[in-house]
C-alpha positions in Angstrom: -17.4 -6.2 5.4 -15.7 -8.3 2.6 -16.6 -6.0 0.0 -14.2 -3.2 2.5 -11.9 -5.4 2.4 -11.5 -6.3 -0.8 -11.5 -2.6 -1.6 -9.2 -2.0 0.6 -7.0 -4.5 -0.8 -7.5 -3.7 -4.7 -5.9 -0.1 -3.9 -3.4 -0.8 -2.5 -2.3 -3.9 -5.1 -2.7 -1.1 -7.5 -0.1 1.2 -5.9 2.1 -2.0 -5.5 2.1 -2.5 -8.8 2.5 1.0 -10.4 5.5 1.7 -7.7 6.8 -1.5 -8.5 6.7 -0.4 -12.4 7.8 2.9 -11.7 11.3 1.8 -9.2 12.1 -0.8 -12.3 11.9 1.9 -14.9 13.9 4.2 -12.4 16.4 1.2 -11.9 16.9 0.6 -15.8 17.4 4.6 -16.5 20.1 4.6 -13.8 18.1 7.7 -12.4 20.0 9.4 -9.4 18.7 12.2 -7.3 20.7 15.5 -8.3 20.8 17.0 -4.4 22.0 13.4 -2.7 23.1 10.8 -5.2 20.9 8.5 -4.0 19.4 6.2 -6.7 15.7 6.8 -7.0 14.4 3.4 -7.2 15.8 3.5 -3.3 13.2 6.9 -2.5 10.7 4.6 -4.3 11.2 1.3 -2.4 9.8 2.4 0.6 6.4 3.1 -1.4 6.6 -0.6 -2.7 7.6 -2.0 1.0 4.4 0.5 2.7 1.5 -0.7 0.5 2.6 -4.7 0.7 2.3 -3.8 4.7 -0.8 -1.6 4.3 -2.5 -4.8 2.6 -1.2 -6.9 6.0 -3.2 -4.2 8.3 -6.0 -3.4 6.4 -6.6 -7.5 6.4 -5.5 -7.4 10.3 -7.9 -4.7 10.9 -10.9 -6.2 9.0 -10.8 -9.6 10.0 -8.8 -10.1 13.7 -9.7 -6.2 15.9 -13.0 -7.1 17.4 -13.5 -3.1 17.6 -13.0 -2.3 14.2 -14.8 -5.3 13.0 -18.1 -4.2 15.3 -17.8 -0.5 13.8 -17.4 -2.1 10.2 -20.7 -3.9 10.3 -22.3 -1.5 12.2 -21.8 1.0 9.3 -19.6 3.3 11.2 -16.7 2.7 8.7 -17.0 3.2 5.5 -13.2 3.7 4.4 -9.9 2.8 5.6 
């Protein structure tokens, strides 16, 4: 069960990380999207924002849902 969690919680670090290098580069190039304007460290923020919360209910779902918890040991799960 700790071993799915920390699993769980090493991918999606990673994809903090990278999206948090990748919205700095785009916010130091000045990079705008040609059809909106937008700035694309703003279309990448969300990524940033989604994993920090995906680590918050993987966590949640490991360690507090009774359900999920029974299924994990049980073998039933074997990714999230």
């Amino acid at each position: 069960m700790h071993l799915y969690a920390v699993c769980g919680t090493v991918f999606f670090s990673v994809l903090i990380y990278k999206t948090w290098e990748l919205m700095l580069q785009q916010y130091s190039a000045g990079e705008s999207s040609p059809a909106l304007g937008l700035k694309m460290f703003l279309v990448t923020l969300p990524l940033v924002i989604s994993a920090a919360l995906a680590i918050v209910a993987h966590i949640t779902t490991v360690y507090f849902s009774p359900y999920m918890r029974k299924r994990i040991l049980k073998g039933e799960m074997i990714a999230s």
